[in-house]
C-alpha positions as CSV (number, residue, x, y, z in Angstrom):
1,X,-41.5,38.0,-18.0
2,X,-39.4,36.1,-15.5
3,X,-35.9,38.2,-15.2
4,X,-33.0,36.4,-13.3
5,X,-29.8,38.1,-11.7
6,X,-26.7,36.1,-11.3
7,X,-24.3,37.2,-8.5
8,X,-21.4,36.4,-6.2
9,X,-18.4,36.0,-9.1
10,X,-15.5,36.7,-8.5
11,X,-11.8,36.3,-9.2
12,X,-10.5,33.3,-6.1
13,X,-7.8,31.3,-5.6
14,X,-7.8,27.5,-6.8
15,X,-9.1,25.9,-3.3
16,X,-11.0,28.8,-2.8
17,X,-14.7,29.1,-2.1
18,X,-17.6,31.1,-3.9
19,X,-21.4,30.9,-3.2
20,X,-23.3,32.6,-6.1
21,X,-26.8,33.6,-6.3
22,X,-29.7,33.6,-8.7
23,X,-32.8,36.2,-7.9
24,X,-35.9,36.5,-9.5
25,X,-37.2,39.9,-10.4
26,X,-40.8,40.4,-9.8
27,X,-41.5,36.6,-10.0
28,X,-41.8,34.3,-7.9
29,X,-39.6,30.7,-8.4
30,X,-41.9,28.5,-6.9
31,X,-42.9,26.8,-10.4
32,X,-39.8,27.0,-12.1
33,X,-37.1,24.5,-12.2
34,X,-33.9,26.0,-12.0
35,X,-30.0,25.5,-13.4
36,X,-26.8,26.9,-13.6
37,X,-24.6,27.0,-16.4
38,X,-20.8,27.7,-17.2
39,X,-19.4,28.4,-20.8
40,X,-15.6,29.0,-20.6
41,X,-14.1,30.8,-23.4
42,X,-14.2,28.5,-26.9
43,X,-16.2,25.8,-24.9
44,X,-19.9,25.3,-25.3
45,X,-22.2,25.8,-22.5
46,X,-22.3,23.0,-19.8
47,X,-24.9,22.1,-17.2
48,X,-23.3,22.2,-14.0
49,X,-26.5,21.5,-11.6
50,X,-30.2,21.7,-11.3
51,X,-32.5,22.0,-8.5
52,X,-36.3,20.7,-8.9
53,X,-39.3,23.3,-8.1
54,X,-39.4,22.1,-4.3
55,X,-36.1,21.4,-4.0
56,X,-36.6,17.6,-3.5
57,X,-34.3,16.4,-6.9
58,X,-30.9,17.8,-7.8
59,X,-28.7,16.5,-10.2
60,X,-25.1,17.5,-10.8
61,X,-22.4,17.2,-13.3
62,X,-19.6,14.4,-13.1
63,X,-17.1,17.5,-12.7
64,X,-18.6,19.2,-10.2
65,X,-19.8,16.5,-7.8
66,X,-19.0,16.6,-4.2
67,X,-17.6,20.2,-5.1
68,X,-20.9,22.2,-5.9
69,X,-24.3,22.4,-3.9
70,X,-27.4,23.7,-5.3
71,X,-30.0,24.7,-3.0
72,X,-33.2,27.2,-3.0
73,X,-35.0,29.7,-0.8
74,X,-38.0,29.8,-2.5
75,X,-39.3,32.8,0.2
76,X,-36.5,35.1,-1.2
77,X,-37.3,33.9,-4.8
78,X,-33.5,33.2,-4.6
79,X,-31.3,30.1,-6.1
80,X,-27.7,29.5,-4.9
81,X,-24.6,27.3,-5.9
82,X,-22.2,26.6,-3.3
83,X,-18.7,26.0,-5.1
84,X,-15.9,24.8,-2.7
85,X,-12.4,23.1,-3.9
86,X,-12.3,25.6,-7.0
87,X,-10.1,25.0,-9.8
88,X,-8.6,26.6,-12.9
89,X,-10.9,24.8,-14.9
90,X,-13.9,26.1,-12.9
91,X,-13.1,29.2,-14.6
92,X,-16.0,30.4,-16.5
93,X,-19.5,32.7,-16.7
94,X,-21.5,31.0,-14.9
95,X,-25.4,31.6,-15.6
96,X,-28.6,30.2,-14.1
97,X,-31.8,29.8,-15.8
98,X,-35.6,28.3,-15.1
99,X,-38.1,26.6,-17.1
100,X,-41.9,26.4,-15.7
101,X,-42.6,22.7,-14.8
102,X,-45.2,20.4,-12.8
103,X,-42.9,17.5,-13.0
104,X,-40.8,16.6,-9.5
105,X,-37.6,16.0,-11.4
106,X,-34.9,18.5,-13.1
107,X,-32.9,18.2,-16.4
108,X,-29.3,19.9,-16.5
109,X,-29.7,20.5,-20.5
110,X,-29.6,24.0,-21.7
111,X,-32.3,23.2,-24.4
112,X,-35.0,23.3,-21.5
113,X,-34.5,26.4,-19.9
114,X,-36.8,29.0,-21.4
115,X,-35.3,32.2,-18.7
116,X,-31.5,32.8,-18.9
117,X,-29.8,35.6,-16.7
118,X,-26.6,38.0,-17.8
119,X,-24.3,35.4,-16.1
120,X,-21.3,36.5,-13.5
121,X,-18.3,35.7,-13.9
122,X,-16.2,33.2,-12.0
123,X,-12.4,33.2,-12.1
124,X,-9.6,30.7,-10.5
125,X,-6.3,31.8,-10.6
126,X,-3.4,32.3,-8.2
């Protein structure tokens, strides 16, 4: 079974800069669509970004555009998120998860993704 493993949290000053990870263990990504989440405490779980099995379509959240870049290594089985310009209210656990797919394009709703990881934490505070 596909296993995921979040990485690169970490507590930053607002303005700051984090580039997270997402590794697959033992499978390879190359047919998986693949997203990241946040939930921040009391809040439900929001998509933040996807990126399509080749890479070709990402989509992003209104909040996060211009801020956050999705991009894939598909050699290192390995999905990152770029987060620049970080706020308060980027505080949250951020997860990433993957559905299997054939289709070119990617859908940011939680209800699709079949593989979730532990999540890492991301905190913005000065």
């Amino acid at each position: 079974q596909l296993q995921l493993v979040e990485s690169g949290g970490g507590l930053v000053q607002p303005g700051g800069s984090l580039r997270l990870s997402c590794a697959s263990s033992g499978f390879t990504l190359d047919y998986y669509t693949i997203g990241w989440f946040r939930q921040a405490p009391g809040k439900e779980r929001e998509g933040v970004s996807c990126i399509s099995r080749s890479g070709g379509n990402t989509e992003y959240a209104d909040s996060v555009k211009g801020r956050f870049t999705i991009s894939r290594d598909n050699a290192k089985n390995t999905v990152y998120l770029q987060i620049n310009s970080l706020k308060p209210e980027d505080t949250a656990i951020y997860y990433c998860a993957a559905y299997p797919t054939l289709q070119a394009m990617c859908v940011p709703s939680p209800s699709r993704y079949a593989y979730w990881g532990q999540g890492t934490q991301v905190t913005v505070s000065s």
